[in-house]
N, C-alpha and C positions, 0 to 999 in steps of 0.2 A: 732399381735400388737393390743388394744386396745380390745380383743374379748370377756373382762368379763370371763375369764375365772375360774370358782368355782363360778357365779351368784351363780349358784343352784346349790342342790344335794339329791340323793335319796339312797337308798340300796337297792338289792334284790338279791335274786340267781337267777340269769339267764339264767346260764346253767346247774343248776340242779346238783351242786357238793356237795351241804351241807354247801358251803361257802358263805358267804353273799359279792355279788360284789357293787360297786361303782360307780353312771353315774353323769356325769357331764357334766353339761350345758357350752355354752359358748354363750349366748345369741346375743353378737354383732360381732359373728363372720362374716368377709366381707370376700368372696373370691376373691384372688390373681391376677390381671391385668382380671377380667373378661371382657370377650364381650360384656356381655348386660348392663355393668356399673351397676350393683348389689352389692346392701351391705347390711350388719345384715340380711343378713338371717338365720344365726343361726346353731349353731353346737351342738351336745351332743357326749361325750366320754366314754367309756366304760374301765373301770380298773376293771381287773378279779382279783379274788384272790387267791394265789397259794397257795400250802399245807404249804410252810413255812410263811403265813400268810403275802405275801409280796404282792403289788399290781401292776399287770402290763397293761401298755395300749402300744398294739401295731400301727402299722401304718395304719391300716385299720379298726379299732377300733374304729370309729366315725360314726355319719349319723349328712350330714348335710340336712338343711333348705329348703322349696322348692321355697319361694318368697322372692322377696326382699324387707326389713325394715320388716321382719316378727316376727323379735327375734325368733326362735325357740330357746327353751332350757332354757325360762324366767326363767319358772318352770317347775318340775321334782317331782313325785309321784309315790312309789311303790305300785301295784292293788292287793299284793299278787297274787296268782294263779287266772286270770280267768277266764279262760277256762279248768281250771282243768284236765293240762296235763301232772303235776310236774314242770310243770315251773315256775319261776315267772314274772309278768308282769309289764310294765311302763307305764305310762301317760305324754305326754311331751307336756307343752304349748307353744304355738306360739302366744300370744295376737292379731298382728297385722295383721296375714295371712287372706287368701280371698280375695274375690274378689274385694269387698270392704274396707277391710282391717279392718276388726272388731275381728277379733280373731281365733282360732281353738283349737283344742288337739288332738292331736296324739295318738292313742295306738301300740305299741308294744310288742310284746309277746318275751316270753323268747323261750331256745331249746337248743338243748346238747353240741351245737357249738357258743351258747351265744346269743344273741337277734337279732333277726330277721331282715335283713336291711331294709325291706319294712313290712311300717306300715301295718296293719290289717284294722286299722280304721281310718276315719277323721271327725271329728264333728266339722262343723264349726257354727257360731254363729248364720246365717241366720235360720238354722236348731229347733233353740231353738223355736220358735216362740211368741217372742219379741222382737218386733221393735225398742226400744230403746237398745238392748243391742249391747255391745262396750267393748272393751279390755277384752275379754273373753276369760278366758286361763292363766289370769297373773297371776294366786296363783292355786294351785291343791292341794288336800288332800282324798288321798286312802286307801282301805285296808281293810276297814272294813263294815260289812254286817249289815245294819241300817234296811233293809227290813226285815232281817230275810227269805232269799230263800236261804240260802247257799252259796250266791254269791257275794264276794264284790261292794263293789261300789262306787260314784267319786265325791267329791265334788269339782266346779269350781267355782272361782271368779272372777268378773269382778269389778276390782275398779273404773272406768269410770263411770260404771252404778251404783252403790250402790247393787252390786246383786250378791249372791251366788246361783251357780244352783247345782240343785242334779240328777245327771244320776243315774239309775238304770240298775243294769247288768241283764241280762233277762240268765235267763237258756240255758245250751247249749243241744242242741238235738244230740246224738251222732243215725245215720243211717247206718246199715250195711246191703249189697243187696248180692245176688248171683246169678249166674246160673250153671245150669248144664244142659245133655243131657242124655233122657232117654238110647242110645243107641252112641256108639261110631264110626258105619257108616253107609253110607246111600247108599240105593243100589236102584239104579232108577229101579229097575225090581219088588223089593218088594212093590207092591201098596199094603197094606193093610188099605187106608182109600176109603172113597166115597166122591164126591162132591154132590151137590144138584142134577146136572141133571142124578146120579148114576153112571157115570165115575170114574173108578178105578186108583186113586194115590199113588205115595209113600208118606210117613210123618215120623213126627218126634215129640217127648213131651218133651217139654223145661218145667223146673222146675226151679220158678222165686220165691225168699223166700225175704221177705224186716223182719228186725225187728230192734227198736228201742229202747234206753235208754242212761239213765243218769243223774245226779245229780240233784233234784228238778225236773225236769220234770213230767207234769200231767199225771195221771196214764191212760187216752185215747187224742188220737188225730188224724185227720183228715188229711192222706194224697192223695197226690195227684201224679201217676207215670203214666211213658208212655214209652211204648214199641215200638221200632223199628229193624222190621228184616230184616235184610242183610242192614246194615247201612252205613255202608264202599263202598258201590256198588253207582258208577255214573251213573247207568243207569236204565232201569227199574228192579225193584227187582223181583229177581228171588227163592224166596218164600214169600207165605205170611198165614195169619191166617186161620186153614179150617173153624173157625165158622163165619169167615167172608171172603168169598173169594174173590179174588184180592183184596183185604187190608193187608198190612204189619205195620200198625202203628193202635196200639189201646192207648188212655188216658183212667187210669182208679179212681178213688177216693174210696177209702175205711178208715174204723176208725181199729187204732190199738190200743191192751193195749199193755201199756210197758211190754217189755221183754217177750214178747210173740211171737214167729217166728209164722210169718203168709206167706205160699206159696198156689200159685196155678201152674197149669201146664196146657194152652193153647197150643193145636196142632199145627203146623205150617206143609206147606205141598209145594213142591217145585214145581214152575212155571213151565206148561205142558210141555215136552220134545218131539219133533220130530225126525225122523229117521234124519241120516245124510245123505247127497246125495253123489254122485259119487266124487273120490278123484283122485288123481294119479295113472295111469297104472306104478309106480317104485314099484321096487324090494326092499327090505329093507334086508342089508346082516348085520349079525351074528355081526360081528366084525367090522359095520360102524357106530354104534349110541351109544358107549360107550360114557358117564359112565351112560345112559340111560339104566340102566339091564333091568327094568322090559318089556322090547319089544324084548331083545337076544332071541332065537331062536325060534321067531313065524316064523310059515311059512305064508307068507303076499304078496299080492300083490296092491300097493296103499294103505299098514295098519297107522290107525293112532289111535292113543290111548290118553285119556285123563287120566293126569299122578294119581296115586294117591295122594291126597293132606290132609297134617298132619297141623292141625291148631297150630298155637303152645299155644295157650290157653287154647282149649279144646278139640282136638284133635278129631276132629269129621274128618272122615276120605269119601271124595267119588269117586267113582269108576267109570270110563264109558267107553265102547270102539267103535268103528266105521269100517267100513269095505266098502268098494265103490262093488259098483251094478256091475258095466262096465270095462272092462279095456280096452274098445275101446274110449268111449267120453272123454273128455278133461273138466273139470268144474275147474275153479280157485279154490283151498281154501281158500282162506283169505276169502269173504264175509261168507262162510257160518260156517269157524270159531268163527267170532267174532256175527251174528248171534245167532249161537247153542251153543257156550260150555258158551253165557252169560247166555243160563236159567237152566245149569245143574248142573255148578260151586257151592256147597251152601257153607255161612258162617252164621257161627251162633252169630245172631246179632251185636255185633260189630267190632267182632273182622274180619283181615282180613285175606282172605283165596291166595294163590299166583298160580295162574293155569300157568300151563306147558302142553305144546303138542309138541308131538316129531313126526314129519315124515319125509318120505322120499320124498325129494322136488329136482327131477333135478339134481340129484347124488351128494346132502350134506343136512344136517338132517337140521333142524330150530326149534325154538321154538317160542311160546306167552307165555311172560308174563305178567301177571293181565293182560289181554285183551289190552294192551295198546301198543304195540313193536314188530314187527315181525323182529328179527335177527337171520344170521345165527348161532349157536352153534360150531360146525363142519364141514368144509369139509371132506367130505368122501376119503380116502387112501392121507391122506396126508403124504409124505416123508421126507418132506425138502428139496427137490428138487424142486428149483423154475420154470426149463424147465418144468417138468412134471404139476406142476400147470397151468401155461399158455397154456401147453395142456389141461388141463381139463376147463379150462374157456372159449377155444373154444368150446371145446366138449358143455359144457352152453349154449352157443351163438347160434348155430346150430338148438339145441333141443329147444330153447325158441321159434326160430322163426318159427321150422315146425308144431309145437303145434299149435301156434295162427294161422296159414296156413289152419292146417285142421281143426281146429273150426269155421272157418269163411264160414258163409252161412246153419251154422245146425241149426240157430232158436233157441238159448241158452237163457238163462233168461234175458241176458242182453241187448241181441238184435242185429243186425246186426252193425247199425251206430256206436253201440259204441268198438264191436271189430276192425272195420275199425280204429276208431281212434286210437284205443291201438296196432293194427298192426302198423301205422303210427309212433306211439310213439316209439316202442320197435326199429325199423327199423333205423329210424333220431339215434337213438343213438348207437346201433349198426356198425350203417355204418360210421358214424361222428366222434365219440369218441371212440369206440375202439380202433381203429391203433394208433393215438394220446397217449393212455394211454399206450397200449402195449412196445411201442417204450419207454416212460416216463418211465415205468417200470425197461426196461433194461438199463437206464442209472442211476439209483440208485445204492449207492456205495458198499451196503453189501449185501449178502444174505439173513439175516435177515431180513433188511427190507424189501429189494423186497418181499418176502412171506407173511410179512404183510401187505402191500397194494395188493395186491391180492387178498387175503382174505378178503381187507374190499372192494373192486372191486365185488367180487361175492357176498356179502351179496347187494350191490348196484343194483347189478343187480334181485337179490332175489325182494327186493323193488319194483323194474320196474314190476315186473310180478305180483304186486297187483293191478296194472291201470288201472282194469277196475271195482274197488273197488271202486277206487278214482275219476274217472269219474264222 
């Protein structure tokens, strides 16, 4: 009611069918019991035109206004194309929008699905710089190229002010980048670079190509790009430039002629890798860490392998495996997981890479993912049988605590105090809540479930045997 509906009107093709569509302003359009008691902010509608030359405006076919008393949809002008994507574009004024309520214009662009619900652009009046201007936006007139760049352009007027302005459309720079990788995996054994102090490393030559063009645009120009390797990583990165070592971010400025592919290829080289240290004295059987193939029939004791990982970008593939010293000392894994597989893990640049480690941890396999999550995957010989499970989460319970028993008083990296506490810890719950839960178990009403609380009970318990991580 009241919305000025057909104020204005424009034509263009909008969505690039060869047909010329139809928008129409509704300048005083108020929305309906609003909350913030808002009116005239303004509506424009979009009537497409069909093959048999009939016009239709659906129910989502509008964009309204964003302030109130703003009129959007005074005025309506088609830009013809541009940005020069085949589509065609609009210019919609809002005289009274802003902050101060002096005016603006909107641009929208056309697309294969019809004009874009969110503007591009917002030029509001403050922008012009002229102090006196006011109701700017109330009359628009596009489409044609008064510069002579190729590119249309917009004239606004402001009747308040005595004043037509003239925007000028600036060229568009169309930038396309790439990368690639000299080699498709990365093998921490293969050092064939050097550092400065002649230490022998792996690496890698990333091939980085920028080139640029498009309509009008000056035949050189000055840019400005910056590189960051292993971007995706929240911690410290674990490669970086060999011609600048420990640096993974270089900014560089170079001049390009159009349509000229310009690359270079900077070494990168991954953050130094340490031996792993001693792991689990478990057995890792055949047929207990499916569908984990790549670890079936090593013969391992304490084996833990880092999985190989397929980037799904570029497929840069790395390989690593670990093996323990001892099958007599007891060393937690978690610390010196999330330590070690952070400097070995590589992704190339931003893309991210998802690490997987499979061991045998207390008789059921576990994995990390992205470094972030130690759950169990697997119990190992699981039946369906929920008796048989409760046996083996004793069987758990046993081994966790003669573990931390015989670790305590060997002078381990973490120290004496703090297995005490983690003995303390494991023990309090142990002794407190297990029977508790046991019991809770067997009054659940299906098999089903009981086996899955079991199951998330032993990865619970998994958890407890990082505590002196988390210490």
């Amino acid at each position: 009611m009241g919305a000025y509906f057909g104020y204005s009107l424009t034509t263009a093709d909008i969505d690039g069918d060869g047909l010329d569509d139809v928008v129409i302003g509704a300048p005083l359009y108020s929305p309906a019991n609003a909350k913030d008691m808002s009116y005239e902010k303004g509506r424009i509608y979009m009537a497409y035109q069909t093959r048999e030359h009939r016009f239709i405006i659906k129910n989502d076919d509008h964009i309204d206004g964003l302030k109130s008393k703003a009129r959007f949809g005074m005025s309506l002008a088609s830009l013809s194309d541009i940005n020069k994507d085949g589509f065609d574009d609009i210019a919609v004024g809002a005289p009274y929008d802003g902050d101060k309520g002096l005016g603006a214009v909107y641009i929208y662009l056309g697309s294969r699905k019809g004009l874009q619900p969110k503007h591009s652009q917002v030029i509001y009046a403050e922008a012009i710089n002229d102090p006196g201007l006011k109701t700017f936006g109330f009359s628009l007139s596009g489409g044609l190229d008064l510069d002579n760049n190729q590119y249309p352009d917009l004239l606004v007027g402001a009747y308040a002010s005595d004043r037509a302005i003239f925007l000028r459309a600036r060229p568009v720079v169309n930038v396309t980048a790439s990368l690639s990788l000299a080699k498709q995996s990365v093998g921490l054994e293969d050092k064939d670079c050097s550092l400065t102090d002649g230490s022998r490393v792996p690496c890698l030559t990333i091939k980085l190509c920028l080139k640029y063009d498009g309509l009008g645009v000056e035949n050189q120009l000055d840019f400005v790009y910056e590189t960051k390797l292993d971007a995706a990583s929240r911690r410290a990165p674990r490669i970086f430039f060999l011609h600048k070592e420990r640096e993974n971010e270089e900014k560089i400025r170079v001049q390009l002629n159009k349509s000229f592919n310009y690359c270079t290829t900077p070494q990168s080289d991954p953050a130094p890798f340490t031996d792993f240290p001693d792991a689990f004295n478990e057995q890792i059987h055949e047929n207990e860490v499916m569908p984990y193939s790549h670890v079936v029939g090593q013969e391992v004791l304490g084996y833990i392998r880092a999985a190989q990982q397929q980037d799904n970008a570029q497929g840069l593939t790395v390989v690593s495996q670990f093996y323990q010293d001892s099958i007599d000392a007891f060393t937690p894994i978690v610390p010196w997981l999330f330590a070690e597989l952070d400097k070995i893990t590589i992704s190339p640049l931003q893309h991210a890479v998802t690490t997987v480690i499979v061991a045998q941890f207390y008789n059921f396999a576990y994995m990390c993912e992205r470094l972030t999550e130690l759950r169990a995957v697997k119990p190992l010989s699981v039946t369906g049988n929920e008796h048989n499970l409760i046996n083996r989460l004793k069987t758990l319970e046993t081994r966790v605590v003669a573990a931390v028993e015989n670790s305590k008083g060997k002078g381990l990296a973490h120290g004496n105090s703090v297995w005490a506490a983690y003995l303390d810890k494991i023990n309090a719950f142990l002794n407190a809540e297990f029977p508790k839960l046991n019991q809770a178990i067997g009054n659940l009403p299906s098999a089903a479930l009981r086996e899955k609380t079991i199951q998330q009970l032993i990865i619970d318990l998994t958890h407890l045997v990082q505590m002196p991580f988390m210490l």
